[in-house]
LOSE-172554 format. One record per residue (C-alpha): residue number from 0; x, y, z. Coordinates in Angstrom, 1 decimal, decimal comma. Each point is the difference from the previous one (the first is absolute). Layout:
<pt seq="NUM" px="X" py="Y" pz="Z"/>
...
END
This chain:
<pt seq="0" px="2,0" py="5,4" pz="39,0"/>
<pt seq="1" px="2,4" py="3,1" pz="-2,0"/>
<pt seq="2" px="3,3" py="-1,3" pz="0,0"/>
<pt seq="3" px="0,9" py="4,0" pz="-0,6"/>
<pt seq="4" px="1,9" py="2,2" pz="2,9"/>
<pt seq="5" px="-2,0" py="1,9" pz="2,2"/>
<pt seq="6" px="-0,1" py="4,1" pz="-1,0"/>
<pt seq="7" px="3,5" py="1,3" pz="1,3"/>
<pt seq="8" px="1,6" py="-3,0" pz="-0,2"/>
<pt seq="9" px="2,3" py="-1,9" pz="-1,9"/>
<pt seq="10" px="0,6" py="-3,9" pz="-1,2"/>
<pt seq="11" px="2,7" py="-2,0" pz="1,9"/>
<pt seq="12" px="3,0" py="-1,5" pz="-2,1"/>
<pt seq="13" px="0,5" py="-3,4" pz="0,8"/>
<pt seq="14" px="3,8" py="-0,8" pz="-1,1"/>
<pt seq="15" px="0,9" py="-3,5" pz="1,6"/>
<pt seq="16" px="3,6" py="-0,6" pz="0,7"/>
<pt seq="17" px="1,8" py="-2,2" pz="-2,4"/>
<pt seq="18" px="3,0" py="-0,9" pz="3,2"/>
<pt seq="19" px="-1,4" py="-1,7" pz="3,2"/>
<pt seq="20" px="1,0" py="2,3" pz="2,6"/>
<pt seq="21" px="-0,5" py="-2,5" pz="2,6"/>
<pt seq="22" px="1,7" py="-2,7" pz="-1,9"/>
<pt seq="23" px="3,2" py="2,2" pz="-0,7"/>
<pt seq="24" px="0,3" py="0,7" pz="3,2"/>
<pt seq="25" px="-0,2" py="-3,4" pz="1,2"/>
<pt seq="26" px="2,5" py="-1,4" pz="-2,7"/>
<pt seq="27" px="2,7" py="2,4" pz="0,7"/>
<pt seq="28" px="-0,2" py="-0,8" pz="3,6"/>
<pt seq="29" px="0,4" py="-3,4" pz="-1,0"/>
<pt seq="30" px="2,8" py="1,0" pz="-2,1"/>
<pt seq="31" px="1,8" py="1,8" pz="2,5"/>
<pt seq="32" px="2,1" py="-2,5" pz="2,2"/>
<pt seq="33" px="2,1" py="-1,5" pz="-2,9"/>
<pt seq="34" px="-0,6" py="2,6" pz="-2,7"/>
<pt seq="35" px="4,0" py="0,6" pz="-0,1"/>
<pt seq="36" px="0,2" py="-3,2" pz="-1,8"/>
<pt seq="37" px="-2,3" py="0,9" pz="-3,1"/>
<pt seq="38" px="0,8" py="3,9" pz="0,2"/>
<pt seq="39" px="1,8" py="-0,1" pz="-3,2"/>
<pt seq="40" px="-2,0" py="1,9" pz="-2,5"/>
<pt seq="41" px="-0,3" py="2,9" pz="2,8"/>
<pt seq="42" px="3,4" py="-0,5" pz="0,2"/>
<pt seq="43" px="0,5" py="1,1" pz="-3,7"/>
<pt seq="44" px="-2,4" py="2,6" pz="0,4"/>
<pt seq="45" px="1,7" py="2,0" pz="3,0"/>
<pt seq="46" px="3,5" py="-0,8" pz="-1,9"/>
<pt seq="47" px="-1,9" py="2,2" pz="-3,2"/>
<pt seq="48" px="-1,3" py="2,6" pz="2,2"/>
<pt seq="49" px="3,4" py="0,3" pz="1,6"/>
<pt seq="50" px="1,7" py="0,6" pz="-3,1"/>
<pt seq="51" px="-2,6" py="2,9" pz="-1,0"/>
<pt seq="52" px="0,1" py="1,7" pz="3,5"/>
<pt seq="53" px="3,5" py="0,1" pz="-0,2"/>
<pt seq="54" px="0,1" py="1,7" pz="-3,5"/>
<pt seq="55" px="-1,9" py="2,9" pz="1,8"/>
<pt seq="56" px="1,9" py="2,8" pz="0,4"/>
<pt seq="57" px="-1,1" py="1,2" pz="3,4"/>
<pt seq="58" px="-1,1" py="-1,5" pz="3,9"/>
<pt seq="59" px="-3,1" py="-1,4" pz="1,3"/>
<pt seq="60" px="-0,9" py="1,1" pz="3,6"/>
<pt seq="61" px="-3,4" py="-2,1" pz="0,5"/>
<pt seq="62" px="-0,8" py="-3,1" pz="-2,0"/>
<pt seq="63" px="-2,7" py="-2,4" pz="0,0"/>
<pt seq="64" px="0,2" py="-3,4" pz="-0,5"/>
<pt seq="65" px="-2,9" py="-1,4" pz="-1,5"/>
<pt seq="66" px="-0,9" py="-3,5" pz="-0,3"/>
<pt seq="67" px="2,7" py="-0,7" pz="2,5"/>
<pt seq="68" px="-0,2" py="-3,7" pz="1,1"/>
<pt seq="69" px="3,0" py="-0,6" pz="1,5"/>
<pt seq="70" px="1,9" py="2,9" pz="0,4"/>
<pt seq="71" px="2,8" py="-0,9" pz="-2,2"/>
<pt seq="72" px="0,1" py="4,0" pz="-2,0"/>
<pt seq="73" px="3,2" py="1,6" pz="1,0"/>
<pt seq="74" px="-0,6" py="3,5" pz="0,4"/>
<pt seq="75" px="2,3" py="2,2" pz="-1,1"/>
<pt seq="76" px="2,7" py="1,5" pz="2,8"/>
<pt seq="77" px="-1,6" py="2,8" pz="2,3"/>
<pt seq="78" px="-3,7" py="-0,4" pz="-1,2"/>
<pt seq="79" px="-3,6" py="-1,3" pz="2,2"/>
<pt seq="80" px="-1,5" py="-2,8" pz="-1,2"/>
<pt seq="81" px="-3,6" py="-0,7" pz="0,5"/>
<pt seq="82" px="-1,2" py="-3,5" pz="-0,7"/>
<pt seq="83" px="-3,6" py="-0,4" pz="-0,8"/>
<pt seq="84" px="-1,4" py="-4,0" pz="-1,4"/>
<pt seq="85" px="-3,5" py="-1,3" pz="0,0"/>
<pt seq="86" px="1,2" py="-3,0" pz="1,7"/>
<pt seq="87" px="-0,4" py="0,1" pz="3,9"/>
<pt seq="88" px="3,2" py="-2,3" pz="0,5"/>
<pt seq="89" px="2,3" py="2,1" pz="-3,0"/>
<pt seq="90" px="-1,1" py="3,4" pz="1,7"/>
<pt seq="91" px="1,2" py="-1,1" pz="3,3"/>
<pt seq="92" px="2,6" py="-2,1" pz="-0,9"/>
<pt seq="93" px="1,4" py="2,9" pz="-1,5"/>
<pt seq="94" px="-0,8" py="2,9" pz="2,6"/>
<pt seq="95" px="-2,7" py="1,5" pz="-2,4"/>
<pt seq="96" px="-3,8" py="0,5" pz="-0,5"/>
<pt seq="97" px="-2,9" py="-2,4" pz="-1,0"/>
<pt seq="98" px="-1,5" py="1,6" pz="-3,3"/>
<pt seq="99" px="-1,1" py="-0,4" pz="-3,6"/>
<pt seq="100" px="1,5" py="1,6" pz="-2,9"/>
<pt seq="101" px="-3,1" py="1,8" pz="-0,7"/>
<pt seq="102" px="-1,4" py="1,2" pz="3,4"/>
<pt seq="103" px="3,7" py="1,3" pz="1,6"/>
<pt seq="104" px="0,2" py="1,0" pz="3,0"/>
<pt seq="105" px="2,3" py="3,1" pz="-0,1"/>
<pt seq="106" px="-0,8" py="3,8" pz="-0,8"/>
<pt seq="107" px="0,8" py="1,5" pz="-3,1"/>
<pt seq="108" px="3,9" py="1,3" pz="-0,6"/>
<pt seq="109" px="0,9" py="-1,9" pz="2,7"/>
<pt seq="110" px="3,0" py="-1,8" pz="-2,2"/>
<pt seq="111" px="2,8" py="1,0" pz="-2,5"/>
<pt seq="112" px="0,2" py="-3,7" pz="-1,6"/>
<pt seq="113" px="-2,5" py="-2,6" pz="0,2"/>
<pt seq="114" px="1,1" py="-3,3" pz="-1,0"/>
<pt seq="115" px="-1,8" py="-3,2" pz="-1,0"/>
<pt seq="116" px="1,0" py="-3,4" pz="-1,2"/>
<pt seq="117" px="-1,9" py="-3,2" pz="-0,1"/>
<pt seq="118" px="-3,6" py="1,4" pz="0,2"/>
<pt seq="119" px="-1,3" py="2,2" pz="-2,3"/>
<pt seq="120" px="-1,7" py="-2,6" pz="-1,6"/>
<pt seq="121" px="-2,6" py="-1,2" pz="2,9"/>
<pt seq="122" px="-1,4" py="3,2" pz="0,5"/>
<pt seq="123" px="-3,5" py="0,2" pz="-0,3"/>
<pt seq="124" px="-0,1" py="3,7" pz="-1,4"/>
<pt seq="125" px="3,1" py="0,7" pz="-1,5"/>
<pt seq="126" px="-0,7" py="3,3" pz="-1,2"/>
<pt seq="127" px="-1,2" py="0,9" pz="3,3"/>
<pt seq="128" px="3,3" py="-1,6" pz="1,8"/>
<pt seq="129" px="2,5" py="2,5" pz="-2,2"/>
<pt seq="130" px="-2,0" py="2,8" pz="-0,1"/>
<pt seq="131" px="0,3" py="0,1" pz="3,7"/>
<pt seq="132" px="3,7" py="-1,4" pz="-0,2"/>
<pt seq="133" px="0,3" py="3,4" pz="-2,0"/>
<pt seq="134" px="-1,8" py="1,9" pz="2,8"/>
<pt seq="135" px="2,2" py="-1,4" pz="2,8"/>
<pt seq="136" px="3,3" py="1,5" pz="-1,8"/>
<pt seq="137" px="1,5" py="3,5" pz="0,5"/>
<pt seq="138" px="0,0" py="2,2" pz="-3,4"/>
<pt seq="139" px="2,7" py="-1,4" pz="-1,6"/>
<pt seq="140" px="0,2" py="-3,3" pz="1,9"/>
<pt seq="141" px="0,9" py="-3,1" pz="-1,6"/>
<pt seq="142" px="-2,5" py="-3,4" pz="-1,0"/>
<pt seq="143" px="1,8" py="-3,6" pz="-0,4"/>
<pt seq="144" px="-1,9" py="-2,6" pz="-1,0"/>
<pt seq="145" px="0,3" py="-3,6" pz="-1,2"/>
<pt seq="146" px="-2,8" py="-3,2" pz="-0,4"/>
<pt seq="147" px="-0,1" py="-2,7" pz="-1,9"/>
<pt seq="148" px="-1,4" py="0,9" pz="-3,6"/>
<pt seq="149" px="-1,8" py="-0,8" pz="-3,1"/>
<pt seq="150" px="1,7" py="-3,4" pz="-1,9"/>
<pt seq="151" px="0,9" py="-1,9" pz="3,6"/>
<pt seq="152" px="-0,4" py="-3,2" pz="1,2"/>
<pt seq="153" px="-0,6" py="-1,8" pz="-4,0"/>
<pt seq="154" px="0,4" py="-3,0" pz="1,0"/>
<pt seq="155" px="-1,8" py="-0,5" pz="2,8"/>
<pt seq="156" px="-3,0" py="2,0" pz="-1,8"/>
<pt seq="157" px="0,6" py="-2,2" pz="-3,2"/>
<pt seq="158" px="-0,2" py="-3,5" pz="2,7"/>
<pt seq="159" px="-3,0" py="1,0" pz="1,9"/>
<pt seq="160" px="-1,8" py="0,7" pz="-4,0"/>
<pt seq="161" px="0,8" py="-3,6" pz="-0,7"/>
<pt seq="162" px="-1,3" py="-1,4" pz="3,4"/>
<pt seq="163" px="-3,2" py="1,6" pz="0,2"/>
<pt seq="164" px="-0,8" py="0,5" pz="-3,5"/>
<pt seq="165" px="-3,3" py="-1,5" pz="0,3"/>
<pt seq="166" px="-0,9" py="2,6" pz="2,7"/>
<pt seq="167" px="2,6" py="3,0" pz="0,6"/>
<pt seq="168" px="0,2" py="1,8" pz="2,8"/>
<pt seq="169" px="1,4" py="3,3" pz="0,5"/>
<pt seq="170" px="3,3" py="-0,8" pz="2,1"/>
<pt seq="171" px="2,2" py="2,3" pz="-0,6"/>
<pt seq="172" px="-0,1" py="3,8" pz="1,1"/>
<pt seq="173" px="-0,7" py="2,4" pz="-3,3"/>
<pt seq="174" px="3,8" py="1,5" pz="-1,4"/>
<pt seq="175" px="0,8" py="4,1" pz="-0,8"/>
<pt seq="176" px="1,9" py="0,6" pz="-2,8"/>
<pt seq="177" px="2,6" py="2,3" pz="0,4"/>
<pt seq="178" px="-1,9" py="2,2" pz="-2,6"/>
<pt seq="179" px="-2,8" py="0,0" pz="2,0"/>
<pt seq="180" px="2,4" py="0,9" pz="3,0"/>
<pt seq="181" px="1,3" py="3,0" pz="-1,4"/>
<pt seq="182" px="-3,5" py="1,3" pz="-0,5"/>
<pt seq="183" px="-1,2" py="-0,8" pz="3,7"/>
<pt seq="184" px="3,0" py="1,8" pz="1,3"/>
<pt seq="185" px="-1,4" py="3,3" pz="-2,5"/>
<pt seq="186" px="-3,1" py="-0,7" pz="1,6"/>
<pt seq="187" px="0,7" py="0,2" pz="3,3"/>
<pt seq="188" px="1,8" py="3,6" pz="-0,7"/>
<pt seq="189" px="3,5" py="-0,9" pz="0,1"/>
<pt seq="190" px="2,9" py="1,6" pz="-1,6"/>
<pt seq="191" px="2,3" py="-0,8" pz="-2,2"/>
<pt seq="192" px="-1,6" py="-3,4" pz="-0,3"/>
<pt seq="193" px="2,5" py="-3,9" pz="-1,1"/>
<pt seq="194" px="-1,3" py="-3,0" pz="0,0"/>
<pt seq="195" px="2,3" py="-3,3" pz="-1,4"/>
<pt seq="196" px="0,2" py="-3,2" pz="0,2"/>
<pt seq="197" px="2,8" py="-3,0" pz="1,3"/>
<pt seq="198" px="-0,3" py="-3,5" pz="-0,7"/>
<pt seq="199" px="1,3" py="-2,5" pz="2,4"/>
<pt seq="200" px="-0,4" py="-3,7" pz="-1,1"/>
<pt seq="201" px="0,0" py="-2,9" pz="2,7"/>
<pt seq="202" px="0,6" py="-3,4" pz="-0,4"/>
<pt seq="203" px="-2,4" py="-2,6" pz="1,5"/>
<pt seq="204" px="0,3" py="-3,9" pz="0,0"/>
<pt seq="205" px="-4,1" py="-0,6" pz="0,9"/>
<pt seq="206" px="-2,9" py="2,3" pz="0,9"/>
<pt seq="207" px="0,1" py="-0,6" pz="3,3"/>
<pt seq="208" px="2,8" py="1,8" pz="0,5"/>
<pt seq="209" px="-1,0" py="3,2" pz="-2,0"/>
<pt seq="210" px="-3,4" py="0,1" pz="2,1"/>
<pt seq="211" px="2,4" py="-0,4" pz="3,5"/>
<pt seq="212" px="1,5" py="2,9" pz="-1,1"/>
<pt seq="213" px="-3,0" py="2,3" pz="-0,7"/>
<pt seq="214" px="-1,6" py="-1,2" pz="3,0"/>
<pt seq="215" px="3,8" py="0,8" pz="1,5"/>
<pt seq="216" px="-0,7" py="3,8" pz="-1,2"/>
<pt seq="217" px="-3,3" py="0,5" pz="0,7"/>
<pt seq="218" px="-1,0" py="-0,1" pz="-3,6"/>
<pt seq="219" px="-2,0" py="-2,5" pz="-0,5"/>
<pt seq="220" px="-4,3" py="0,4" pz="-0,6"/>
<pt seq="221" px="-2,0" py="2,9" pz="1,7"/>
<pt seq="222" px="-2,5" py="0,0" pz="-2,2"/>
<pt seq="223" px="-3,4" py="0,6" pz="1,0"/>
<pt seq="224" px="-2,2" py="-2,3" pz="-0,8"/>
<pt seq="225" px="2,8" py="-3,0" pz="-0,2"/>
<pt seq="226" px="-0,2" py="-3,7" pz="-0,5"/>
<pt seq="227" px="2,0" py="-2,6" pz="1,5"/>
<pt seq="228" px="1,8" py="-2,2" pz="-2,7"/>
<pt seq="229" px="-1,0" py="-3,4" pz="-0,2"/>
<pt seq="230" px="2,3" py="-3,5" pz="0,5"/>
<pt seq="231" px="-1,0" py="-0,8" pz="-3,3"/>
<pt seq="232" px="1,2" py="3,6" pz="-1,6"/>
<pt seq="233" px="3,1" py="0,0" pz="2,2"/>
<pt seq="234" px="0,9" py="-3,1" pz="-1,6"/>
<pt seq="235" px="-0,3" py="1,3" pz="-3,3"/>
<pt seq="236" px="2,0" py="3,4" pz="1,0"/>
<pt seq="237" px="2,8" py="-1,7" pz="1,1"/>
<pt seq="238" px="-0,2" py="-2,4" pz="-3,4"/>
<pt seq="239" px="-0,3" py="3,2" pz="-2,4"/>
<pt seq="240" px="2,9" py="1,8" pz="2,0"/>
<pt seq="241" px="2,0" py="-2,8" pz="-0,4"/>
<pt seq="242" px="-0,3" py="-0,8" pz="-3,4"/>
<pt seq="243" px="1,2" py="3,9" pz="-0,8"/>
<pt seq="244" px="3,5" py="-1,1" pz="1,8"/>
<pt seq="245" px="3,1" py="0,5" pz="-2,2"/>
<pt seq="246" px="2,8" py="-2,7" pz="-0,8"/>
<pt seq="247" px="1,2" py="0,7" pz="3,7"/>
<pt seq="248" px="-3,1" py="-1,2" pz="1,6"/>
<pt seq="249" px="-0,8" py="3,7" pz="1,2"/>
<pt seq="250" px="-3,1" py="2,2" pz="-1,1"/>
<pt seq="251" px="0,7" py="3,7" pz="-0,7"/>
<pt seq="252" px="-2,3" py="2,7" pz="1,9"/>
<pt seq="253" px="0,2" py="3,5" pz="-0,9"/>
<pt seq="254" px="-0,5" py="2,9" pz="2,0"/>
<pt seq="255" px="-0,4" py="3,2" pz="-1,2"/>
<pt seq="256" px="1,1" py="2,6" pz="2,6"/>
<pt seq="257" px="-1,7" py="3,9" pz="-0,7"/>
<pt seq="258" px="2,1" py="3,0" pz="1,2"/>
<pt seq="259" px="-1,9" py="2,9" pz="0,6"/>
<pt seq="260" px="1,6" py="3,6" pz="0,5"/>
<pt seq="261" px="-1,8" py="3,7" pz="1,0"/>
<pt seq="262" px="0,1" py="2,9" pz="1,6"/>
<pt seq="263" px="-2,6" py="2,0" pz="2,0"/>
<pt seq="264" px="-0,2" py="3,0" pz="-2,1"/>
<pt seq="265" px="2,0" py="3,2" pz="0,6"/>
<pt seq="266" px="0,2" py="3,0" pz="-2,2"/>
<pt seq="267" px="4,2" py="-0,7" pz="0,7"/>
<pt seq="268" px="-0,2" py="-2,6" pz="-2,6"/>
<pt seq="269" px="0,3" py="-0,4" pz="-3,6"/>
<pt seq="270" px="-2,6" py="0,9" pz="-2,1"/>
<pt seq="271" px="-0,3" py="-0,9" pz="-3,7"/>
<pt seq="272" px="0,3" py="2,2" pz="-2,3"/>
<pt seq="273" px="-2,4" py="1,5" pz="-1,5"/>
<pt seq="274" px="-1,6" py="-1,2" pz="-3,4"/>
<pt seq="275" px="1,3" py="1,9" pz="-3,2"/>
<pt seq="276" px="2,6" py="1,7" pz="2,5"/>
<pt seq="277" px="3,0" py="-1,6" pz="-2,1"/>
<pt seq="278" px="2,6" py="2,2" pz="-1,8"/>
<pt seq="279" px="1,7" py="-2,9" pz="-1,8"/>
<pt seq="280" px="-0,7" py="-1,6" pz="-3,3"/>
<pt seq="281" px="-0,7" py="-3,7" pz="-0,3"/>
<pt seq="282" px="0,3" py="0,1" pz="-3,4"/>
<pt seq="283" px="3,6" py="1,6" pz="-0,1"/>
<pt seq="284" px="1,0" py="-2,2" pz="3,1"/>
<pt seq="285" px="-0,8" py="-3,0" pz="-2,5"/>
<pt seq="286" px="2,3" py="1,6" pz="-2,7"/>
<pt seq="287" px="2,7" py="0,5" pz="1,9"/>
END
């Protein structure tokens, strides 16, 4: 039997999700009861974003809060807040919506900021998620994002090498570079496009600790397609990760914390000049 399309019509593409929906969903309502205890990196995250909002020079009316879990974003004085997070218990908890980063449930320019911290890095279609973040804001609204990047969580990934180097297994979620950021955030059509990167480096005294705390933020594996890990490689992880503590008796873990900034496009803003348009000499800048 032809394999081929019938006249008139076309091929489906089958693109399977990297992220378990399901999964995610069921680990950040798992999360959700003592995640105030593990909220740290999120923490650092809305402090960054905080710090950026407030070097705008103008107010915010409507703002969506991404990726919400618990609430804790403080809005700035006199503006809405709408809450959205793809876990059930978050979205309530915090008097939003249930949705996914990349199937929102809001109509276009409905926000002028969208912020999200924490989440960026589970979504399925990630392209998809801040094009539409872009659609959702106003012309000339404002996107705040942070996840956890390219370069994080060394040690752990260096550990889990050594434990299951006869068979590795793909436990850890795939890292952006902050590159790679900037040119998603282009992409997607945004304006006036930043991406960079934090580093935040956390102490831990054994492995069990570090995985309490990703399990404590919803962060730890949604892949599809997951294995469990074995007694035998647990051991092993906790050997390796112990064997990279320093004189202290503490292993260092390293999280690199992307910031990502831009705006929904308005013919207001800036535009770059255009190329050969420059009156000045380089050449008798350099002599003087």
């Amino acid at each position: 039997m032809s394999s081929k399309p019938a006249p008139g019509t076309s091929a489906a593409v089958d693109n399977p999700d990297i992220f378990d929906r399901t999964a995610r969903r069921l680990r950040r309502d798992r999360a959700a009861p003592d995640y105030a205890a593990h909220d740290f990196i999120r923490a650092t995250m809305l402090d960054g974003i905080a710090e950026r909002l407030d070097a705008v020079t103008r107010d915010f009316t409507d703002i969506l809060d991404l990726g919400c879990f618990d609430g804790a974003f403080a809005a700035p004085p006199g503006a809405r807040v709408a809450r959205c997070d793809a876990g059930f218990a978050f979205a309530k908890g915090a008097g939003g919506v249930q949705g996914d980063e990349d199937r929102l449930p809001f109509a276009d320019a409905s926000f002028d900021c969208v912020i999200c911290a924490g989440v960026l890095d589970q979504v399925n279609d990630l392209p998809g998620a801040l094009t539409l973040i872009r659609r959702v804001l106003r012309p000339d609204g404002l996107f705040l994002g942070a996840f956890v990047g390219a370069g994080s969580l060394s040690a752990l990934r260096s550990a889990l090498r050594v434990a299951e180097q006869d068979r590795p297994v793909a436990r850890l979620h795939p890292q952006i570079e902050v590159r790679s950021a900037g040119d998603l955030l282009m992409r997607a059509g945004f304006a006036l496009p930043v991406a960079d990167v934090e580093t935040l480096n956390v102490g831990y005294g054994d492995v069990g600790r570090l995985l309490g705390d990703l399990r404590g933020m919803a962060a730890t594996n949604v892949l599809a397609g997951r294995r469990p890990l074995g007694k035998a490689a647990l051991a092993g992880l906790a050997q390796a990760f112990a064997d990279a503590a320093d004189e202290g008796g503490r292993t260092r873990e390293k999280f690199k914390i992307v910031f990502l900034t831009g705006w929904s496009p308005d013919p207001s803003q800036p535009k770059p000049a255009r190329r050969g348009s420059g009156t000045a000499s380089l050449t008798d800048a350099l002599k003087r």
